[in-house]
N, C-alpha and C positions, 0 to 999 in steps of 0.2 A: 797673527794674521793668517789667515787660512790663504789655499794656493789661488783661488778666483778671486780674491781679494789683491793679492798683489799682482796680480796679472793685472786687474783693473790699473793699479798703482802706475806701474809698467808703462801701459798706454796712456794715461791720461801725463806722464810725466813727456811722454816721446811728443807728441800732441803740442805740449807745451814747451818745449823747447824748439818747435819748428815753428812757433810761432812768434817764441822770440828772435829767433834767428833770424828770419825774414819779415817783422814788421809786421804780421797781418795775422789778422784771424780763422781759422777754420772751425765751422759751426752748424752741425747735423740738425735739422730740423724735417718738419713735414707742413704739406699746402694743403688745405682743402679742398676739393671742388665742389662747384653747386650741387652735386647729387653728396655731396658727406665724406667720397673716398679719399683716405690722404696719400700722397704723394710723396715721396722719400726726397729733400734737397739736400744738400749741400753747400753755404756760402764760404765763398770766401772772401773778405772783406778789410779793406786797409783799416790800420789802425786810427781810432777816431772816430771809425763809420758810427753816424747814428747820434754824436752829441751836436757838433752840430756842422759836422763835414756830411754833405750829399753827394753823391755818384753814380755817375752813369753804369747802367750792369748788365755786364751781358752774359744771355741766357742760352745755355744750353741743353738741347731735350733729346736722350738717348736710353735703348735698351740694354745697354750695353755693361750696364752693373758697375754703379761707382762706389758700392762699399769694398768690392775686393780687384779683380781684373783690371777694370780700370783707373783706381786709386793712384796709382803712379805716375799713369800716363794722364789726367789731369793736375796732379801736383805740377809734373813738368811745364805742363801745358800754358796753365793759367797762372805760375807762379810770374812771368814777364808781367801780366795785363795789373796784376791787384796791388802790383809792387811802383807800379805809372799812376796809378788813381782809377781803377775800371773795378766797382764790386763786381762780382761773377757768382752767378746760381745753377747748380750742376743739377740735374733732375730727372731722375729714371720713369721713363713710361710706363704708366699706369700696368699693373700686373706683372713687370719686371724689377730686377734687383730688390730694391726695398721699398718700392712702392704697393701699395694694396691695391684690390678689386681685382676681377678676372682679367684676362691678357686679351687685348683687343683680336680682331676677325683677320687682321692683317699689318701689315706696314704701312705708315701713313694712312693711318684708319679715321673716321669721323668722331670717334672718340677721343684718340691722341691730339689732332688739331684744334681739336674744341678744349681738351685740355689745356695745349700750350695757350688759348687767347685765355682763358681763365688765371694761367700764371701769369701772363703777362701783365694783366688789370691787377693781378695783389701785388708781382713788382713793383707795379708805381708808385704803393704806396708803401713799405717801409720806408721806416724811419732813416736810412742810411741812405734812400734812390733818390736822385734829382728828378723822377721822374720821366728819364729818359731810358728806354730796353733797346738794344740791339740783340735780335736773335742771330746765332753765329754759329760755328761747326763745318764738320769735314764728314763727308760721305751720306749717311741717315741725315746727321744732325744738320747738314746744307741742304739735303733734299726737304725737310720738312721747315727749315728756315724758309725757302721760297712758297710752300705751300701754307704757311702760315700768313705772310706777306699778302698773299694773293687773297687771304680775307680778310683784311684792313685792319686790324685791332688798333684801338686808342692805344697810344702810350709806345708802338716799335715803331722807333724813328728811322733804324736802319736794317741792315741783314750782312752778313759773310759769308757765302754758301761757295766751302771746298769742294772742289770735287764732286761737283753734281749736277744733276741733268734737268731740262726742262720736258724731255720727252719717257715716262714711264716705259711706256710698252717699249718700242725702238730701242732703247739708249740703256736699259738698267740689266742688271745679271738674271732674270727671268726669262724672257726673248731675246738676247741678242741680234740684232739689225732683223728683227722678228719669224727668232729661229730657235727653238724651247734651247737652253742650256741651264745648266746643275754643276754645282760645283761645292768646294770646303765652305764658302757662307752660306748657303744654306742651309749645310749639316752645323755649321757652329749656331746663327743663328737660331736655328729650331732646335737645337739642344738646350742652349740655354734659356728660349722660351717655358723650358720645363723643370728648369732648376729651381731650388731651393730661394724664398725671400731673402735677404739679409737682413741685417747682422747675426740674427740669431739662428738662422740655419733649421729653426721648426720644422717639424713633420707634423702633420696635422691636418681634420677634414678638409678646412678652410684651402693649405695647401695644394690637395689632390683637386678640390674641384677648380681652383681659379686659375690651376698652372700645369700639372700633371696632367691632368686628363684634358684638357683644351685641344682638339682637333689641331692637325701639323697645318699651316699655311702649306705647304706644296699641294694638299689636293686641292683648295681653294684658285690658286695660279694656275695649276691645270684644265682647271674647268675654263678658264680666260687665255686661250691659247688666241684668238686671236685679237684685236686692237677693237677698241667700243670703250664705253663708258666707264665701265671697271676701269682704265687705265685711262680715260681720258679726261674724267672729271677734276681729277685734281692736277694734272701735266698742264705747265704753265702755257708750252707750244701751242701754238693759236688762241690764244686767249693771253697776250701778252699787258692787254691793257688792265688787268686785272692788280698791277701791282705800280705804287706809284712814289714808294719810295725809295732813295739812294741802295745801289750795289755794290760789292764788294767782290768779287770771282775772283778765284785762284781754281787755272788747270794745270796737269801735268802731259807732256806731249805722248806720256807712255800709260796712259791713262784712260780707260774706257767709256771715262763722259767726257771729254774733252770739246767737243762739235757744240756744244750748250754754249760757250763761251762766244764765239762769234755768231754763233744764231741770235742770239737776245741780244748783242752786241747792236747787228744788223736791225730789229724789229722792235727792237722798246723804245718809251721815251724816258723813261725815268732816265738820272746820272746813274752809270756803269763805268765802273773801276777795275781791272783786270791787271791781272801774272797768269803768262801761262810759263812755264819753266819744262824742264829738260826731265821731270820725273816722273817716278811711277803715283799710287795712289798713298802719297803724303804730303806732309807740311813741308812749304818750300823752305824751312831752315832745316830739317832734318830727310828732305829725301832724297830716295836714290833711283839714278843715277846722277854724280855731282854733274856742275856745281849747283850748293845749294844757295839760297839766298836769303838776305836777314827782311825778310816782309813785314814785321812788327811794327818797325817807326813808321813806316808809310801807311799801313793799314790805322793807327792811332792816331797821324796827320790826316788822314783823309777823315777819319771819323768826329775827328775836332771840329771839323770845315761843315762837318754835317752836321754836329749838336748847334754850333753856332748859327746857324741856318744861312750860310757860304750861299748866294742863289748860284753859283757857279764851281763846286768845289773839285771838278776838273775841266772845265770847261776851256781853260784857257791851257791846261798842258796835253800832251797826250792821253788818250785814255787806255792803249794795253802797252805792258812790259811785255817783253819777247824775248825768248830762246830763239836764236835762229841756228841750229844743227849744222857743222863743217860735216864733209862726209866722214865716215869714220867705218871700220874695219865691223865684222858683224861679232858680236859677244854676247851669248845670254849671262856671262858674267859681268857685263860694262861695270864700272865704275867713274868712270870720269869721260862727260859728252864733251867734246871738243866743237867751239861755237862762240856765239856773242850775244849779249843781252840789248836790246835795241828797244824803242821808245816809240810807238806806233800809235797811227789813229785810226779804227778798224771801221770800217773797211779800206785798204791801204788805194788810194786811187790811182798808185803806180803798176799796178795787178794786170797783167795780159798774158791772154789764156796761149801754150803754145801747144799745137794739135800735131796728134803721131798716127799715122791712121794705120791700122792696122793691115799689112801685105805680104804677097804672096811668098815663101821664102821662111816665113814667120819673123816679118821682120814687123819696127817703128818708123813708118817711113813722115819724114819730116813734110814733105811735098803736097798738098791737097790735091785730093782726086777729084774730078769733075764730075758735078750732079749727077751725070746722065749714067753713074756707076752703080746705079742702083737698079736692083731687079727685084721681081717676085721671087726666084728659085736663083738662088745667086750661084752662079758656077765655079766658085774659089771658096770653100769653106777649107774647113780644119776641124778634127772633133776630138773629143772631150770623154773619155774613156775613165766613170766614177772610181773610184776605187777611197771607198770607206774609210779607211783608215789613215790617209793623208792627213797631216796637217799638224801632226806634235809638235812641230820646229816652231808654232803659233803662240805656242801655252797657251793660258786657260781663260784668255780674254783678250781684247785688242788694247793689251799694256805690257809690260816688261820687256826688258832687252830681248833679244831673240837671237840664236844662235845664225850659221851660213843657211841660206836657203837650198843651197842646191841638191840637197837630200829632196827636198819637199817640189823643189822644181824637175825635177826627173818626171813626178809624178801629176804633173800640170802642163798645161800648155802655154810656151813663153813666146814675146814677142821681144826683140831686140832693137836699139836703134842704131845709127849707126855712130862709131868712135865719136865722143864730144870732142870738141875745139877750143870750147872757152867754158870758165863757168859762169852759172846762171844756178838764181837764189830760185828754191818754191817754196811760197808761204799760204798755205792755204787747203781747201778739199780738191784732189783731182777727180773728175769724173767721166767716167768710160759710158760712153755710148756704144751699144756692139748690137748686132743683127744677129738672134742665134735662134736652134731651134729644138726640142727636146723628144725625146724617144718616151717619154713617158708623162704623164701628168701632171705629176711632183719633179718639182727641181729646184736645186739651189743654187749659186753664182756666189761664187768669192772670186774675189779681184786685188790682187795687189802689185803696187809698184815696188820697184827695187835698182837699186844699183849695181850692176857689175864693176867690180874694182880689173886693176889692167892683172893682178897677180890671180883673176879668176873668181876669187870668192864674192858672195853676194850679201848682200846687207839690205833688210827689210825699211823700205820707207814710209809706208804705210797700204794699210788694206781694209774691207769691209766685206760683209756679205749683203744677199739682195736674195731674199725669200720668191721664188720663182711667182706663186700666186699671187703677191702684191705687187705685182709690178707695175700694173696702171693704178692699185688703189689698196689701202692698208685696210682700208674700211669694208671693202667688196673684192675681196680676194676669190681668183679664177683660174681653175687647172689650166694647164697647155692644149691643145690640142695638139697629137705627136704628129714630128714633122715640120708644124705650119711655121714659117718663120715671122718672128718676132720682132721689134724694137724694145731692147733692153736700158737703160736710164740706173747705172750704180754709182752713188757719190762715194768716194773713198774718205775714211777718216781725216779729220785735221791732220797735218803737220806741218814741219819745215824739215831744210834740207838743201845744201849746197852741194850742186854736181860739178865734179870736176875735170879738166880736160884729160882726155884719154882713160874714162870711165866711157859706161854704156846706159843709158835707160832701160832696165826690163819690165813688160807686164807678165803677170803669169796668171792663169784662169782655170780653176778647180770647179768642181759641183759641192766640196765639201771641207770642212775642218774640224777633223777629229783628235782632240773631243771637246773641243769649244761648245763644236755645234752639234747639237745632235743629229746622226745619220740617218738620211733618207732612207725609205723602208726597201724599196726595191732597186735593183742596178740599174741606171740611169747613161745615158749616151747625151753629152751634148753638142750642139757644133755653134760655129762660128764663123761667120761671114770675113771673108776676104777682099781684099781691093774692091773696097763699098763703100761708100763718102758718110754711110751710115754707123760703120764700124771704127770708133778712134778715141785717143784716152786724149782729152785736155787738162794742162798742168797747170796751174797758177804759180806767172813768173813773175818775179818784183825786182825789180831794176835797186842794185844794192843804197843804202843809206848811210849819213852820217850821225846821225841821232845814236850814239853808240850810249850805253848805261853802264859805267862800273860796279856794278853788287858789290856791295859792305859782306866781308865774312861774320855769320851767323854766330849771336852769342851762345853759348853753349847751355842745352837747358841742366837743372839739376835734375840728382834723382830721389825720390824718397825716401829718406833718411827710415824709415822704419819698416821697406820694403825690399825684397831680395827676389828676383830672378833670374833662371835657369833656363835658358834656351838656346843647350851646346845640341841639342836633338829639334831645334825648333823644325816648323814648317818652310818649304817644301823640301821631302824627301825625295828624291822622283824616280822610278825606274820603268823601264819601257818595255816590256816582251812582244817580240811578232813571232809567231810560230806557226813558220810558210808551210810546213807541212798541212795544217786546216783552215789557215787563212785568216786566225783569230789574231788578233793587236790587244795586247793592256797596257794600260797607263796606271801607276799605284805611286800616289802621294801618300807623305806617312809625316808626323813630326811627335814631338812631346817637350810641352813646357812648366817647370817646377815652379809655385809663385811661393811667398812665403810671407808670412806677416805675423803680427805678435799674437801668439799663443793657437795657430792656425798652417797648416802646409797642406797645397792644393796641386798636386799634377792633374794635369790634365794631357789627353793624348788623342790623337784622329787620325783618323784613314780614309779614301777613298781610292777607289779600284773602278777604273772606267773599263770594258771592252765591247769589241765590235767584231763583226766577222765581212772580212772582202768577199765572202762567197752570202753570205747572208745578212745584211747587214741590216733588218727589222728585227737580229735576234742582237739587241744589242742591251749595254746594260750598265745602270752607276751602283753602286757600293758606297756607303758612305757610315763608317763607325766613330762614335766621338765616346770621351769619357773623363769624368772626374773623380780625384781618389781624395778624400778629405779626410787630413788627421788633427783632431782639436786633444787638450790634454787627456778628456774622458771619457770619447766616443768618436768610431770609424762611421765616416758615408763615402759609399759608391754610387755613383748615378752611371747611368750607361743608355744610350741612344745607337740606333741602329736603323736605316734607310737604305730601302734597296728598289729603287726603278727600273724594270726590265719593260721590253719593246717588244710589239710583233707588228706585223703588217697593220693591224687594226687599232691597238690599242696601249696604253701605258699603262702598266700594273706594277702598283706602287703598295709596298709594306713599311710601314711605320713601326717600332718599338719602343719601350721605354722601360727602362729598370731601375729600381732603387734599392740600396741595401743597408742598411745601420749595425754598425756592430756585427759584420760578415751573417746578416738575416734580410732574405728576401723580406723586403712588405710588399712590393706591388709590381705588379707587370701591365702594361697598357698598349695593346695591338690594335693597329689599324691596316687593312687591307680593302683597297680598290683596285678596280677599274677603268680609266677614262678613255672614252674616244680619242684616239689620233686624229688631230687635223692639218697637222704639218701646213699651215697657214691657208688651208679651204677650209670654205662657208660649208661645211659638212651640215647633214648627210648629203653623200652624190650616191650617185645610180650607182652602185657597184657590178660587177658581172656576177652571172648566176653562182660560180662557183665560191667567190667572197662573200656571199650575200647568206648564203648558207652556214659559213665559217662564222661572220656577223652573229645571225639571229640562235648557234648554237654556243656563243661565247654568253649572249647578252645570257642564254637562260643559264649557262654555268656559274655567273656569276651573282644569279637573283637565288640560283639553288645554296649557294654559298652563304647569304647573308641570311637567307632564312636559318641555316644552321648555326648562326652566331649569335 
């Protein structure tokens, strides 16, 4: 027997022994779609499926490459569901992993959705389906569960959508609270948008045209800097009657779609079922920060209630699970939230807002100020002095633990309240009303609450930002006029959160978070109204409960037995340089992960290098390098990707790359280089002054000189 011969032997024995071992089957196939292209699946199926056991199955649709990368992490996954009685059909989107045809124009594209209702109609009808799909997933695969939902397809009785959001533009890592950011998913995702099909790993025309050479999704995003149809056509928000079947939500409280959960909570009719738990962007049996919790029985129990056609199947109990947060010490190491699981029915009608209005002193004063505190030119401000580079102590989205603030509060303006006396629960979005006014046309408002502990340190309870031109309207966004003062309207992120006596309430209010968000082009002054009845953060207080929940500890999942990784170098590496000498900040995440599988070993490695300068902060800049190193028994692949966005006053100038190598031999190189308008959330073009308008109309022809040369 030659060596590819028993390597076949190999695999098909490992294959087979995981199948015995766990009762079920695993079985690679392809789906058709009505245009001919197949579709790369994989079932997994109890044993039985198909003679004359039927099962309800649920589907998941991801780019995310289930022949290698993610292999393990669905064994784990779905090995609980198919081992209960749930077949499961894993399915890589059209032009990724092993799927064929070219790689759609974007995420959640009208290709991908019209896919999924196509899989879902031949679900129905294998031989092993009762004819029942729940589409289901975490992050993609929840966001495009809801947008599949929302076009009715015969045959999806339910949906599970982890970790995902109803509002595109606002809520997703593209615009944050719609404000451009970039970060490691979009260098991983567009790397791998250009990787190799599986299993076979070909290089080929076919290859170069339907994945290689495919334009990068970031200039597309770019060109959609502000909120309109691009982002609104498929986002559930406002258009909630669009779906009318049973829900399933799972949020995480350190989690950057987390606000979806009580918004659709509050505004649908459909049944809506919810956990939101104490983690970051995972499964609540495996994430972090503990505790986690075993969600499987309940999510399988609810889902009974719903094949059986339950006309009430939470009607009669609560409909959200709750973390409710003890205060606790601030750590961007946390591992264990100190808190209670509680049994809520959202919206909680015990909710009373308590008001801190902002005064003079820089304090939270508890006292309401009386109407007549209000002026045109208010004589008690305080201002707001930008400086670019604040805001690492945030990381790279509004989720993960977070270290002390008071580094980042040095560099904000904070208001204090005075010593608590008792505690008092907040469950809910606090939202700051403020009176402010700007030195420039462009501005941006981040706001966060926090706790001061009595030993000094601060612990972040939650924040958001507020894009200065949307402020009256996301849709018709409008510079400032410098000076004129404002009414500002910023709702802070969900959380919860127990304050305790002889703690302090703090707000603190920046113009920036670097490098979440990307930095305003010129240095900005803001101020802020004082003893104003118009200036005050309300908190949503809830008078404590007894509906307490003890969480079941989490079964442990398996791993797969014919796979091995390596992730003592994993992601995030982080290191930070400010070099006050020129005022320049970098931020450099780095990791490397080794996967391994029969007859295959895949590193893969990335970087990304953010900086900004506090003296110039439109020369600002991401870096982002990815790479896979592929060794099979008979032949080496390199693939390598390379993304660099730099900023001026005017514009985002964005370089694409792409490399491949076989057996240490260039084949291809694939460069992309633009230009886009900055619009830092204005309805551009505006009147510029003579001197940028010159700058303007000498870039536009630098860059029409450039593509004629290409």
């Amino acid at each position: 027997m030659d060596r590819k011969g028993a390597l076949f032997l190999t695999v098909v024995t490992i294959w087979a022994q995981i199948a015995l071992a766990n009762n079920f089957r695993i079985v690679d196939d392809v789906l058709k779609m009505p245009d001919g292209v197949p579709l790369a699946v994989t079932y997994y199926l109890p044993e039985g499926a198909g003679s004359k056991k039927k099962y309800p199955v649920l589907f998941e649709l991801l780019p995310y490459r289930k022949d290698d990368f993610f292999k393990d992490r669905d064994y784990a996954l779905y090995h609980y569901f198919v081992n209960r009685g749930f077949a499961i059909a894993k399915v890589d989107v059209r032009g990724t992993g092993g799927s064929a045809g070219a790689l759609p124009n974007r995420e959640y594209s009208e290709r991908e959705l019209s896919d999924a209702e196509a899989v879902i109609k031949q679900l129905t009808k294998k031989p092993w389906s009762d004819g029942n799909v729940i589409m289901w997933g975490i992050s993609w695969s929840g966001f495009n569960a809801l947008q599949v939902a929302m076009r009715k397809p015969q045959g999806l009785k339910a949906i599970l959508a982890a970790h995902a959001t109803d509002d595109l533009y606002h809520d997703d890592v593209h615009f944050i609270d719609g404000i451009f950011h970039v970060d490691e998913y979009h260098l991983s995702i567009l790397h791998d948008n250009g990787f190799l099909k599986s299993p076979d790993y070909k290089i080929d025309k076919k290859y170069f045209r339907d994945r290689f050479d495919i334009k990068p999704w970031i200039f597309q995003y770019l060109r959609n800097q502000n909120d309109g149809p691009f982002w609104s056509k498929n986002s559930l928000r406002n258009q909630y009657d669009k779906i009318e079947i049973p829900i399933f939500m799972i949020g995480g409280l350190l989690d950057g779609y987390r606000d979806s959960i009580p918004r659709m909570m509050e505004n649908m009719q459909t049944p809506i079922h919810a956990v939101l738990g104490p983690w970051n962007h995972a499964w609540p049996d495996n994430g972090s920060p503990s505790p986690q919790l075993e969600w499987r029985p309940q999510f399988i129990s609810w889902l009974q209630g719903v094949l059986r056609k339950d006309p009430t199947p939470q009607k009669n109990s609560p409909s959200l699970l709750l973390f409710v947060r003890d205060a606790h010490l601030p750590s961007d190491q946390l591992e264990i939230t100190s808190g209670a699981w509680r049994r809520e029915t959202w919206p909680i009608t015990r909710t009373q807002p308590k008001n801190y209005y902002l005064s003079a002193g820089n304090s939270l004063n508890p006292t309401p100020l009386a109407a007549d505190s209000r002026s045109a030119s208010p004589p008690n401000t305080v201002s707001i002095h930008y400086k670019p580079s604040a805001g690492v102590e945030l990381g790279s989205w509004w989720g993960e633990p977070t270290a002390d603030m008071r580094p980042l509060d040095r560099d904000s303006i904070v208001f204090d309240s005075p010593v608590l006396s008792e505690n008092f629960e907040m469950i809910g979005r606090p939202r700051l009303h403020s009176r402010v006014s700007s030195s420039q046309s462009r501005n941006h408002w981040v706001a966060r609450l926090e706790d001061v502990h009595p030993t000094g340190e601060v612990s972040l309870v939650t924040a958001a930002a507020l894009n200065g031109a949307q402020r009256e309207s996301r849709l018709h966004p409008k510079p400032f006029l410098p000076e004129q003062w404002v009414d500002l309207q910023l709702d802070l992120h969900f959380s919860t959160w127990t304050f305790k006596p002889g703690h302090k309430l703090r707000l603190a209010v920046t113009n920036g978070a670097f490098p979440m968000l990307w930095p305003l082009p010129q240095i900005t002054q803001g101020k802020i109204a004082m003893n104003d009845s118009g200036s005050f953060i309300s908190v949503p207080t809830v008078s404590p409960s007894e509906n307490i929940h003890f969480a079941e500890v989490p079964e442990p999942r398996p791993s797969h037995p014919a796979i091995s990784e390596d992730d003592s170098a994993a992601w995030p590496g982080k290191t930070v340089i400010h070099r006050t000498q020129d005022g320049e900040t970098s931020v450099e995440n780095s990791g490397n992960v080794i996967f391994r599988f029969p007859g295959l070993k895949i590193e893969s490695k990335e970087k990304t290098v953010y900086t900004t300068n506090d003296h110039e902060p439109a020369q600002s800049s991401f870096f982002g390098s990815a790479e896979y190193n592929m060794q099979f028994p008979k032949r080496k692949i390199r693939y390598q990707t390379q993304m660099k966005i730099r900023s001026d006053e005017l514009f985002f100038h964005v370089t694409f790359q792409r490399k491949i190598w076989q057996n240490n031999r260039l084949l291809r190189t694939k460069l992309w280089r633009e230009s886009v308008r900055r619009e830092d959330g204005l309805d551009l073009p505006l009147r510029l002054p003579p001197l940028l308008a010159k700058r303007d109309v000498a870039s536009r022809a630098n860059i029409k000189k450039r593509q004629r040369s290409r």
